[in-house]
C-alpha positions in Angstrom: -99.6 73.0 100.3 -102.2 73.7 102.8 -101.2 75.1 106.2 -103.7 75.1 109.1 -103.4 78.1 111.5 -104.7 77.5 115.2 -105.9 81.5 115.6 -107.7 82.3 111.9 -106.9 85.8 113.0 -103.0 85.8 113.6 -103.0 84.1 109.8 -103.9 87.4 107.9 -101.0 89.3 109.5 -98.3 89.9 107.3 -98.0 90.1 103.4 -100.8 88.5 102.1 -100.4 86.5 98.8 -101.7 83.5 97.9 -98.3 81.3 99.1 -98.6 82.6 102.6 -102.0 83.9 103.1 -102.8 80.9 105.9 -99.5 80.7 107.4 -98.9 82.7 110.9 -95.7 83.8 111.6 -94.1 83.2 115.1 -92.1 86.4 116.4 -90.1 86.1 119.5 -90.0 89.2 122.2 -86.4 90.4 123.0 -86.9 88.0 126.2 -87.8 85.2 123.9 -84.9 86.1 122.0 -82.4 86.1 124.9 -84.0 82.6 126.4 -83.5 81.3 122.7 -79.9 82.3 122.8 -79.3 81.1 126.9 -80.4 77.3 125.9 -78.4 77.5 122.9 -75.1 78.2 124.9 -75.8 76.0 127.5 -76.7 73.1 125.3 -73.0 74.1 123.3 -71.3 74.6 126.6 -72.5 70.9 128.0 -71.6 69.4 124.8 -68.2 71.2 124.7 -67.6 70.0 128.5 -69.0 66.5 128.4 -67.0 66.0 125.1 -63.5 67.2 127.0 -64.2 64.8 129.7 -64.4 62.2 127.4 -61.1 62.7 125.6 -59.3 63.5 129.0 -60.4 60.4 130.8 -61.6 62.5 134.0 -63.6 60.6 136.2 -65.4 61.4 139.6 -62.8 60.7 142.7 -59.7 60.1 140.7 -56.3 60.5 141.5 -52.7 60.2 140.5 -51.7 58.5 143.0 -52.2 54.7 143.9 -53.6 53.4 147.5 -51.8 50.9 148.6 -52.9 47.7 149.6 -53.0 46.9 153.4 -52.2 43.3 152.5 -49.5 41.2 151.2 -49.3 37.6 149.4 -46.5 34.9 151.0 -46.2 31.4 149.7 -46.4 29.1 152.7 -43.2 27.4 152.9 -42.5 23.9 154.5 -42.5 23.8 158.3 -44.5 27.3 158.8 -47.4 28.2 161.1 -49.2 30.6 161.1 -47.5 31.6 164.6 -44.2 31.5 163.1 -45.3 33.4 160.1 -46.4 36.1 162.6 -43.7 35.9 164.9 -41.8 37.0 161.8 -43.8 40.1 160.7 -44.3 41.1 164.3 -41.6 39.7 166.7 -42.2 42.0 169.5 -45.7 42.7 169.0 -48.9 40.6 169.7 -49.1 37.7 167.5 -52.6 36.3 169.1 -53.9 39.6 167.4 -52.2 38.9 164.0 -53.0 35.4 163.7 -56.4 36.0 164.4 -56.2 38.1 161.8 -54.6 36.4 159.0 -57.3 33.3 160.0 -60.0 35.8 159.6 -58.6 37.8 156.3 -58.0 34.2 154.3 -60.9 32.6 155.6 -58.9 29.6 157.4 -60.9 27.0 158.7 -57.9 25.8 160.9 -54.7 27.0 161.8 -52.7 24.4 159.8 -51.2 25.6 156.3 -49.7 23.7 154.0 -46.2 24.2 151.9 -47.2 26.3 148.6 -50.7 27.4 150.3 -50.9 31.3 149.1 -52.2 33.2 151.9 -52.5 37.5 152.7 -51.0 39.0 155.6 -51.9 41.9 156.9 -48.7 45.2 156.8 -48.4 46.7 160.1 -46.8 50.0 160.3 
Protein backbone atom coordinates (compact mmCIF):
# COMPACT_ATOMS: atom_id res chain seq x y z
CA UNK A 1 0.00 0.00 0.00
CA UNK A 2 1.45 3.17 -1.04
CA UNK A 3 0.42 6.34 0.89
CA UNK A 4 1.19 9.86 -0.61
CA UNK A 5 1.98 12.52 2.02
CA UNK A 6 1.25 16.30 0.92
CA UNK A 7 4.39 17.75 3.30
CA UNK A 8 7.45 14.91 2.68
CA UNK A 9 8.57 16.37 5.98
CA UNK A 10 5.50 15.81 8.45
CA UNK A 11 5.82 11.97 6.93
CA UNK A 12 9.07 11.06 8.84
CA UNK A 13 7.59 12.02 12.23
CA UNK A 14 6.62 9.27 14.30
CA UNK A 15 7.90 5.56 14.45
CA UNK A 16 9.40 4.89 11.46
CA UNK A 17 9.07 1.29 10.03
CA UNK A 18 8.63 0.30 6.80
CA UNK A 19 4.40 -0.02 7.29
CA UNK A 20 4.15 3.56 8.22
CA UNK A 21 7.23 5.33 7.12
CA UNK A 22 5.04 7.64 4.39
CA UNK A 23 2.08 7.98 6.38
CA UNK A 24 1.64 11.49 8.43
CA UNK A 25 -0.32 11.38 11.28
CA UNK A 26 -3.00 14.09 11.97
CA UNK A 27 -3.05 15.33 15.77
CA UNK A 28 -5.73 17.65 16.87
CA UNK A 29 -4.97 20.69 19.47
CA UNK A 30 -7.08 20.61 22.64
CA UNK A 31 -9.27 23.30 20.60
CA UNK A 32 -9.50 20.92 17.79
CA UNK A 33 -10.38 18.40 20.26
CA UNK A 34 -13.19 20.42 21.90
CA UNK A 35 -14.66 21.63 18.21
CA UNK A 36 -14.51 17.78 17.35
CA UNK A 37 -16.50 17.04 20.36
CA UNK A 38 -19.13 20.49 20.01
CA UNK A 39 -20.23 19.11 16.28
CA UNK A 40 -20.52 15.83 17.58
CA UNK A 41 -23.21 16.85 20.15
CA UNK A 42 -24.92 19.07 18.11
CA UNK A 43 -25.20 16.78 15.23
CA UNK A 44 -26.61 13.95 18.18
CA UNK A 45 -28.67 16.67 19.83
CA UNK A 46 -30.54 17.58 16.21
CA UNK A 47 -30.93 14.10 15.46
CA UNK A 48 -32.31 13.30 18.94
CA UNK A 49 -34.77 16.52 18.56
CA UNK A 50 -35.80 16.22 14.93
CA UNK A 51 -36.38 12.45 15.70
CA UNK A 52 -38.88 13.41 18.84
CA UNK A 53 -40.79 15.69 16.65
CA UNK A 54 -41.33 13.11 14.42
CA UNK A 55 -42.84 10.48 16.79
CA UNK A 56 -44.84 13.29 18.62
CA UNK A 57 -46.48 14.82 15.62
CA UNK A 58 -45.47 18.47 16.69
CA UNK A 59 -45.85 20.81 13.96
CA UNK A 60 -45.29 24.73 13.67
CA UNK A 61 -48.65 26.69 14.77
CA UNK A 62 -50.56 23.81 16.19
CA UNK A 63 -53.06 23.69 18.66
CA UNK A 64 -55.58 21.61 20.58
CA UNK A 65 -58.13 23.33 19.94
CA UNK A 66 -60.33 23.63 16.77
CA UNK A 67 -61.41 27.18 14.98
CA UNK A 68 -64.52 27.23 14.16
CA UNK A 69 -65.95 27.85 11.06
CA UNK A 70 -67.66 31.29 10.47
CA UNK A 71 -70.07 29.60 8.09
CA UNK A 72 -72.85 27.18 8.11
CA UNK A 73 -74.47 24.73 5.38
CA UNK A 74 -78.70 25.00 5.09
CA UNK A 75 -80.51 23.05 2.46
CA UNK A 76 -82.77 25.45 0.56
CA UNK A 77 -86.20 24.33 1.30
CA UNK A 78 -89.32 25.01 -1.03
CA UNK A 79 -90.67 28.58 -0.91
CA UNK A 80 -87.29 30.31 0.63
CA UNK A 81 -85.48 33.43 -0.37
CA UNK A 82 -82.74 34.46 0.42
CA UNK A 83 -84.63 37.42 2.35
CA UNK A 84 -86.50 34.99 4.29
CA UNK A 85 -83.56 32.89 4.97
CA UNK A 86 -82.03 36.07 6.54
CA UNK A 87 -84.93 37.35 8.09
CA UNK A 88 -84.61 34.13 10.00
CA UNK A 89 -80.90 34.23 11.19
CA UNK A 90 -81.15 37.97 11.77
CA UNK A 91 -84.79 39.11 12.51
CA UNK A 92 -83.92 42.38 13.97
CA UNK A 93 -80.79 43.02 12.32
CA UNK A 94 -79.96 44.27 8.78
CA UNK A 95 -80.76 41.73 6.28
CA UNK A 96 -79.62 43.96 3.00
CA UNK A 97 -76.11 43.41 4.77
CA UNK A 98 -76.64 39.51 5.18
CA UNK A 99 -77.99 38.84 1.85
CA UNK A 100 -75.46 40.65 0.32
CA UNK A 101 -73.45 38.55 1.95
CA UNK A 102 -74.68 35.12 1.53
CA UNK A 103 -74.87 36.25 -2.53
CA UNK A 104 -71.22 37.13 -2.30
CA UNK A 105 -69.97 34.04 0.07
CA UNK A 106 -71.85 31.35 -2.52
CA UNK A 107 -71.11 33.06 -5.48
CA UNK A 108 -74.98 33.59 -6.60
CA UNK A 109 -75.60 34.97 -9.78
CA UNK A 110 -79.20 35.95 -8.78
CA UNK A 111 -81.09 36.01 -5.87
CA UNK A 112 -83.43 33.11 -6.74
CA UNK A 113 -82.60 29.55 -4.92
CA UNK A 114 -84.00 26.70 -5.60
CA UNK A 115 -85.57 23.74 -3.14
CA UNK A 116 -82.42 21.35 -2.27
CA UNK A 117 -79.84 24.13 -3.44
CA UNK A 118 -76.96 23.86 -0.65
CA UNK A 119 -75.86 27.21 0.17
CA UNK A 120 -73.37 28.81 3.47
CA UNK A 121 -74.54 31.34 5.62
CA UNK A 122 -72.69 33.40 7.38
CA UNK A 123 -72.95 32.92 11.98
CA UNK A 124 -73.40 36.24 13.44
CA UNK A 125 -72.73 36.59 17.07
Amino acid sequence: MTTIAINPSLANRGVKTPENRHVSRVRLTPRGRLLARLAVITSLSILLLSGFAAVTGATAGSSDTAIPTPYVKVSVKPGDTLWSIAESIAPSGDRRSLVADIVEINHLKSPELQAGQKIYIPTRP
